[in-house]
C-alpha positions in Angstrom: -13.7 -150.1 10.7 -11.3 -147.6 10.2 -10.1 -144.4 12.7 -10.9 -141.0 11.5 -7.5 -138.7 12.1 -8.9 -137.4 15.2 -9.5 -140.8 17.0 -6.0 -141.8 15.2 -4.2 -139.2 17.1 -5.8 -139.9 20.4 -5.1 -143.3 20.3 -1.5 -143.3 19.1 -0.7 -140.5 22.1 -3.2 -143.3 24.8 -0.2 -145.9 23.9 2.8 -144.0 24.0 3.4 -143.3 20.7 5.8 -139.7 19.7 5.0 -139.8 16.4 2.2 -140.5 13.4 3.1 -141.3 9.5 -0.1 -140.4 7.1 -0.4 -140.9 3.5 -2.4 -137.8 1.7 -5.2 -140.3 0.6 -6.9 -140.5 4.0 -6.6 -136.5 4.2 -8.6 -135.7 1.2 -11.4 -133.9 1.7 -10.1 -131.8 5.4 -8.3 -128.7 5.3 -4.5 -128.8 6.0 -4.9 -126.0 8.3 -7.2 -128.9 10.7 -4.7 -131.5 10.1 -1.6 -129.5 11.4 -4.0 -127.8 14.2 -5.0 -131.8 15.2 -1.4 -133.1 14.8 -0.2 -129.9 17.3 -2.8 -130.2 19.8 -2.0 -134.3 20.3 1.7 -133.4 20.6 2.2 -135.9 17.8 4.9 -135.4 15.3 4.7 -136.5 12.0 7.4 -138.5 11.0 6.4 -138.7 7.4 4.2 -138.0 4.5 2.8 -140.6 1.9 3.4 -140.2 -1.6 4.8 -138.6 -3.8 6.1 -140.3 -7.1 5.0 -142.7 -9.3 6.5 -140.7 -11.8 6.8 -143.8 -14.6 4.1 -143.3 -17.6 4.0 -144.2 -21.2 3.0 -140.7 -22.2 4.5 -137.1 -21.3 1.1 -135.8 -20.2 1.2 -138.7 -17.6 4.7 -138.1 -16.2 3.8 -134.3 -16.3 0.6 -135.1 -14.1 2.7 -137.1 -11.8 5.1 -134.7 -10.9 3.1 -132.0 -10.6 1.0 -134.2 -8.3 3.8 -134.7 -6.1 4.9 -130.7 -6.3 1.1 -130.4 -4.7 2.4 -133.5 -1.8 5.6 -131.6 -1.4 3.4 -128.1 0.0 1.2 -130.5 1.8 4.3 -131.9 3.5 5.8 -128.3 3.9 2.5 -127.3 5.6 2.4 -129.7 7.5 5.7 -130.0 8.6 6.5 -134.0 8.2 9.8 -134.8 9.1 10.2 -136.8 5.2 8.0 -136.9 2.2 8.0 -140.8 0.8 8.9 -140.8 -2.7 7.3 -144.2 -4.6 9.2 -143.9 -8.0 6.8 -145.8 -10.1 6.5 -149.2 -11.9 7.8 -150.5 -15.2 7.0 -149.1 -17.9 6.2 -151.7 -20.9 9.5 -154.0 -20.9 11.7 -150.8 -21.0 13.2 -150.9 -17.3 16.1 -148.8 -18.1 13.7 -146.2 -19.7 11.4 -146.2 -16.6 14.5 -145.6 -14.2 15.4 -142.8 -16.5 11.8 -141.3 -16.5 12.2 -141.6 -12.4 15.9 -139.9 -12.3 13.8 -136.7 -14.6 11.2 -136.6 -12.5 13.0 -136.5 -9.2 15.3 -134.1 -10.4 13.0 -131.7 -10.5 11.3 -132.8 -7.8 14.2 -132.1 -5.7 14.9 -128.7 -6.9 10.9 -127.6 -5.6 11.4 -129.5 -2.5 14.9 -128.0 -1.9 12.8 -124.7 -1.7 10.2 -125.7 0.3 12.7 -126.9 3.1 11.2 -130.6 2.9 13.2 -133.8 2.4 12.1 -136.3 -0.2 13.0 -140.0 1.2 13.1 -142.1 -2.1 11.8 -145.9 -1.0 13.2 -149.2 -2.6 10.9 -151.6 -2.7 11.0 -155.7 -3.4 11.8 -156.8 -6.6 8.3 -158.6 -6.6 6.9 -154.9 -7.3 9.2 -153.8 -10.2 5.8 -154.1 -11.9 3.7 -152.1 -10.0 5.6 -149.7 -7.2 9.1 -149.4 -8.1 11.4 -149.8 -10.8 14.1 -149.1 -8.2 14.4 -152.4 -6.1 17.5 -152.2 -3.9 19.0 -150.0 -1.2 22.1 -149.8 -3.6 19.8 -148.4 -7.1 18.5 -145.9 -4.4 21.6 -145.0 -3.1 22.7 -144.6 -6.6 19.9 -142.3 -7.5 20.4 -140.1 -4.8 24.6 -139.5 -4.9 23.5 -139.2 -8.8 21.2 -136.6 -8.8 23.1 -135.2 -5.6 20.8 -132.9 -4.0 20.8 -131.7 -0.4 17.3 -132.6 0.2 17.3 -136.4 -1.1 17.8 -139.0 1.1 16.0 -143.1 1.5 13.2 -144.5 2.9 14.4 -147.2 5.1 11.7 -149.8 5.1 12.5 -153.3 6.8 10.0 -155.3 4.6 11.9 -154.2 1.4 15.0 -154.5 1.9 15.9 -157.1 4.6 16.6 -159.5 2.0 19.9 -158.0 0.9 22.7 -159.6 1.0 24.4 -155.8 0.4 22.1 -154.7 3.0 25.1 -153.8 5.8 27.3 -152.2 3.3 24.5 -149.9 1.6 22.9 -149.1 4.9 26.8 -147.8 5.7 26.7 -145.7 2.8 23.4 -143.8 3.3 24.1 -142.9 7.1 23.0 -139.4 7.5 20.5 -139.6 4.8 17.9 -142.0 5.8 14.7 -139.9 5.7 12.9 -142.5 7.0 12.2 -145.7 9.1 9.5 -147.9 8.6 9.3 -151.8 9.8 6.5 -154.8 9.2 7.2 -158.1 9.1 7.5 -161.0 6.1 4.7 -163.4 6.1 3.9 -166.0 3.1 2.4 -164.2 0.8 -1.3 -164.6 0.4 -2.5 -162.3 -1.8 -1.0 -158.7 -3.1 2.2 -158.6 -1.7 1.2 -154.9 -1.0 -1.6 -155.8 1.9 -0.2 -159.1 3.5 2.6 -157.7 5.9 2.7 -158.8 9.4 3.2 -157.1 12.9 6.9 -157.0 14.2 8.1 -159.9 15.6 4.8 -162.2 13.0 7.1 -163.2 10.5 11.1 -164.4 9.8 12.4 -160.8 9.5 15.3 -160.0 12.0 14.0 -156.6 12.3 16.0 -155.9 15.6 18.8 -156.5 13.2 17.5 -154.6 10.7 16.7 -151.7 13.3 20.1 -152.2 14.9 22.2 -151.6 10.9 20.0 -148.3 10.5 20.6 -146.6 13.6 24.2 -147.9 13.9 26.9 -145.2 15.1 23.8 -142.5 14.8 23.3 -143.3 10.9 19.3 -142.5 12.2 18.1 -141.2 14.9 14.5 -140.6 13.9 11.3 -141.9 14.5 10.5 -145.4 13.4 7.4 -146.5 11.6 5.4 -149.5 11.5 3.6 -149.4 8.1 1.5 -153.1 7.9 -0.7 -153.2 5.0 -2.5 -156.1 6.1 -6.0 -157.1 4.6 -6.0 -159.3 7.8 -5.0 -156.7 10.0 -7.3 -154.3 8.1 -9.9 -157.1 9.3 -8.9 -157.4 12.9 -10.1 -154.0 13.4 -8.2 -150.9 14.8 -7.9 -151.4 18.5 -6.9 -155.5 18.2 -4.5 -153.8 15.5 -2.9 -151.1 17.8 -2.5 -153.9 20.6 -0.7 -155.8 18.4 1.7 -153.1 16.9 2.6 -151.8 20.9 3.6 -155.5 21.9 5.3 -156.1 18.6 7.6 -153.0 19.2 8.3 -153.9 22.8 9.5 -156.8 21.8 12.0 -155.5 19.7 13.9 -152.9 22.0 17.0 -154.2 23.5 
């Protein structure tokens, strides 16, 4: 069972909650106009926007698709007013990984300059080396950091998410250099992976992640100050239902303040 947006909202606002992430899949099919009139009405922000990106094909008519897919995510965003629009730049391409990162530092470029305009920031997300493959040919805080000073656009910042990059050992001194441009904060916890590494995350506080930690490096000396996600893609979770799932997410986050 999954929760319609209405019944999302209502619940998130019954536990407390300040703020809502979506990704654009689950909003196909309703008008933007209802989803910004739902999200105003709950007193919910929305602290992001899922995706835009995958910008890495073997042919120009897919990388042309791609970004003019994520042009379309980038009014949806604008619309809507989400604080950050997640940016998944795409998996390998073939064996060339220096091509794909190339075909992601084009497409971003140009993403940037149409997102510049529509006032929206585009919060590029690392992701574990496991899913060079098929997420992201940019696997580290530092190759996002990188990126972004590279293509050095107002608008660009990171997508901070706890599950990819706690591994780091770099992860103090790259967190240090994107203070002020960390778009977005998401956490879920490591578990032994079971399956795709995309849908066996755990709660906060289920798995060896230090996530405090890793909370306590992001907002350190105001570096971010925003909202913080909990993004578990969990076939187990998924499973467990929405309510025992909720539960879970509320004590896993209490947990976790100081």
């Amino acid at each position: 069972m999954h929760l319609g947006l209405a019944e999302l909202l209502r619940e998130a606002e019954r536990r407390g909650f300040q703020a809502v992430g979506l990704w654009r899949d689950n909003l196909e099919g309703m008008l933007l106009q209802k989803v910004a009139r739902l999200l105003e009405v709950s007193g919910l922000r929305l602290s992001s926007l899922c995706r835009a990106g995958l910008f890495t094909h073997p042919e120009p008519e897919g990388r042309r698709a791609a970004l003019s897919e994520s042009k379309i995510a980038v009014d949806q965003a604008a619309t809507l007013g989400a604080a950050a629009l997640v940016v998944v730049p795409g998996g390998l391409v073939g064996r060339d990984l220096a091509g794909s990162r190339q075909m992601v530092r084009d497409s971003l470029g140009e993403l940037a300059a149409y997102a510049r305009e529509q006032g929206v920031k585009l919060a590029v997300e690392p992701m574990h080396p496991l899913l060079v493959q098929e997420r992201s040919v940019i696997t580290s805080l530092r190759e996002a950091n990188d990126l972004v000073e590279e293509l050095g656009d107002d608008c660009l910042g990171v997508t901070y998410d706890a599950y990819h990059v706690w591994w780091d050992s770099a992860l103090a001194l790259e967190t240090a250099r994107c203070a002020g441009r960390i778009w977005s904060v998401q956490v879920a916890d490591w578990l032994p992976p079971t399956g795709r590494l995309t849908a066996c995350r755990g709660v906060p506080g289920e798995g060896c992640i230090d996530l405090a930690g890793v909370l306590a490096l992001a907002q350190e000396g105001g570096a971010y100050a925003g909202d913080i996600e909990v993004e578990v893609l969990s076939e187990a979770w998924w499973g467990a239902g929405p309510e025992a799932t909720l539960d879970a997410v509320v004590a896993g986050l209490s947990a976790l303040k100081p």
